[in-house]
N, C-alpha and C positions, 0 to 999 in steps of 0.2 A: 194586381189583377188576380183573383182567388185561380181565375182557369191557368194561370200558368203553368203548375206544376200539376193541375188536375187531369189524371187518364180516364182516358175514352178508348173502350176495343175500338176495331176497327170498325167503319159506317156509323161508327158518331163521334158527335163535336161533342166542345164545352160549351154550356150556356148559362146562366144566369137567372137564375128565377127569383119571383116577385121579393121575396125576400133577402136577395142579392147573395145565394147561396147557389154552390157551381153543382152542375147535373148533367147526364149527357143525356142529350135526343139524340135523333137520328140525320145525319147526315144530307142534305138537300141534292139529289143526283147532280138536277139543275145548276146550282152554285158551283160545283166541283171545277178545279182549274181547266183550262181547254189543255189535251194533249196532243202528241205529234202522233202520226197512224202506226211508229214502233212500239208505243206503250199504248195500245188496245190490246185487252184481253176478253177470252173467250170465258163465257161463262156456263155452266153445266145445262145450260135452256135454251141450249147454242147459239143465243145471243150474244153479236159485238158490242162491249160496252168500251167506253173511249177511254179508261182505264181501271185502277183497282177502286178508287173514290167512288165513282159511278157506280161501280160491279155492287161495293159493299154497303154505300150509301141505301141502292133499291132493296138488295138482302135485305135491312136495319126496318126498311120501311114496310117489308112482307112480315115483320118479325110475327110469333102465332101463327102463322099461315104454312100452308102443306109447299107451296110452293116456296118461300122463303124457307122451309129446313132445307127443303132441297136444290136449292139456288148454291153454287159454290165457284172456286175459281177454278177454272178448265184447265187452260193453258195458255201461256202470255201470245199474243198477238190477234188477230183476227180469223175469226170464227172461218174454219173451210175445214174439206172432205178428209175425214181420216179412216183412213183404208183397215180392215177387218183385220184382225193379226192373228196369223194359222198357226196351229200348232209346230210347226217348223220352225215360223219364224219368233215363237216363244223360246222355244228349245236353243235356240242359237243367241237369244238379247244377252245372256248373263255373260257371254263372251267378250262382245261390242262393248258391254256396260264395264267387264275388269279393267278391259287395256285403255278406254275412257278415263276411268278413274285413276290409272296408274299413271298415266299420260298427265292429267290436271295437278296432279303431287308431286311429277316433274319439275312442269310452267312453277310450280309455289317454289319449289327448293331452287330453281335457277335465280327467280327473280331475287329469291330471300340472299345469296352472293353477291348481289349487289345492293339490295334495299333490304332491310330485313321487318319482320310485323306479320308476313303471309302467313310463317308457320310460329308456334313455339319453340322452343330450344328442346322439348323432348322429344316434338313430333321432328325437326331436323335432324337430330340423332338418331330417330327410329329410319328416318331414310339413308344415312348415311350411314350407319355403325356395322360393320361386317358381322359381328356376334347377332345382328338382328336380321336383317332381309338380304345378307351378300353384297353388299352398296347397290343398292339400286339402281340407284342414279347412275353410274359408272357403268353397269350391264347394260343398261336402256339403250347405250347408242343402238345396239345392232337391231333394233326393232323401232326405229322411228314410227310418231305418230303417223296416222295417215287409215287409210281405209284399204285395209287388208282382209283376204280372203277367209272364212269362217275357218280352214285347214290350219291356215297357217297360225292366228290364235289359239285352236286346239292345242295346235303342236308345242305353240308356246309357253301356254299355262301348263301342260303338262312335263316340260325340260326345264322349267323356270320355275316350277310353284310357291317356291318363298318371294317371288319378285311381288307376287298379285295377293298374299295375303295383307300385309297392313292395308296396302289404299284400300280396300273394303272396308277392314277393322275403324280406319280413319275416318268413311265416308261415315257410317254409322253413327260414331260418335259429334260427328259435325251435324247432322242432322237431331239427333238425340237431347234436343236442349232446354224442353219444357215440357216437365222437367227431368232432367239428369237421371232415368232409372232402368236404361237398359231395356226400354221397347219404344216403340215407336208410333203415335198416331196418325192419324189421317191430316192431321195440322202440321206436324212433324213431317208429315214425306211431302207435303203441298208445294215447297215453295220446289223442290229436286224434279217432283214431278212436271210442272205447271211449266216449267222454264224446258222440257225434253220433249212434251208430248209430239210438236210439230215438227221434229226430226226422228223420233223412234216411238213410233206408234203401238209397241207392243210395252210401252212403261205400264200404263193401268194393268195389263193381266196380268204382269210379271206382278205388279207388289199386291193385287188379290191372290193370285196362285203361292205367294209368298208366304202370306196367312196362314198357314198349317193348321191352324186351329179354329180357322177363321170367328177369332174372338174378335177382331178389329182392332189388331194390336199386331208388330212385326217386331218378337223377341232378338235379343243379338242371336240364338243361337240359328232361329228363324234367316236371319238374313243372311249370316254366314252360310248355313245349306245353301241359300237358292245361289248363291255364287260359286258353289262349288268347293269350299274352304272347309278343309275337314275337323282340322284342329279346334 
């Protein structure tokens, strides 16, 4: 089968042409597998599509058209009300967003003690090696996850601040992977963004406010500011 190993971006197939040579069209919305109502996603036309197939299938098929450049994925589930986000509650996301991140690098270095794959060997040693972040892990009890007061955060990153620089440094890099150069596109923060929007509604103005340059591009040294991380 020539389509086997033959890629297609996303919202097209392989198909066959008269010649029996593999090419991609576009995606048939219609044909797309039926999904369950947790994998609908919202799309930037704030239409519910029944998932990414569908979303980027009709994209494929706007291709040339004003509306299809600006057709993209929003935020995973279905389309509903997202609340205006004020400059307060901008001022405060990068807070919610370190102890997030610090908290998910946690869950990986716990799981990786019993199963290991989550992290690398040098990303485990960046959490655990005292020469590097003061064992993280081992400080963390006294600030379990959970949803804590904006104060107390402050308070923390500001007595703790080696705890909250890697999981930045980490998130960045995990994000950073097409390709590999140390800034970040709109493709690159899609998948971090699209999966928070419907719990932290001020993600899209943090990463345009992030833009310092607003060349459409989020440098590591870019990102490192907007979290606070001076080094």
């Amino acid at each position: 089968d020539p389509c086997r190993n033959f890629h297609c971006k996303r919202g097209k197939v392989c198909h066959m042409d008269k010649q029996g040579k593999p090419r991609c069209i576009c995606q048939d919305p219609a044909a797309c597998p039926s999904t369950k109502d947790y994998e609908h996603v919202c799309g930037t036309d704030n239409k519910t599509y029944d998932g990414t197939c569908q979303l980027f299938g009709t994209k494929c098929q706007l291709e040339g058209t004003k509306m299809g450049r600006q057709l993209h994925l929003d935020y995973m589930g279905s389309c509903k009300y997202i609340p205006h986000c004020t400059d307060y509650e901008v001022d405060q996301f990068p807070l919610r967003m370190r102890d997030w991140l610090k908290n998910i690098l946690m869950q990986y270095y716990e799981r990786d003690l019993d199963t290991s794959g989550f992290l690398t060997e040098k990303q485990r040693s960046k959490v655990s090696n005292p020469f590097q972040v003061k064992k993280i892990y081992q400080n963390d009890k006294r600030l379990v996850a959970g949803d804590h007061a904006v104060e107390l955060l402050l308070h923390d990153f500001e007595k703790n601040y080696h705890m909250y620089v890697y999981p930045v440094h980490w998130q960045f890099h995990q994000l950073d992977q097409h390709p590999v150069d140390r800034l970040l596109t709109h493709s690159e923060i899609a998948p971090l963004r699209a999966s928070l929007v419907p719990m932290e509604h001020c993600i899209t103005r943090f990463f345009q406010e992030c833009d310092g340059d607003q060349d459409k591009l989020i440098a590591f040294k870019e990102w490192c500011h907007c979290f606070g991380i001076k080094e």
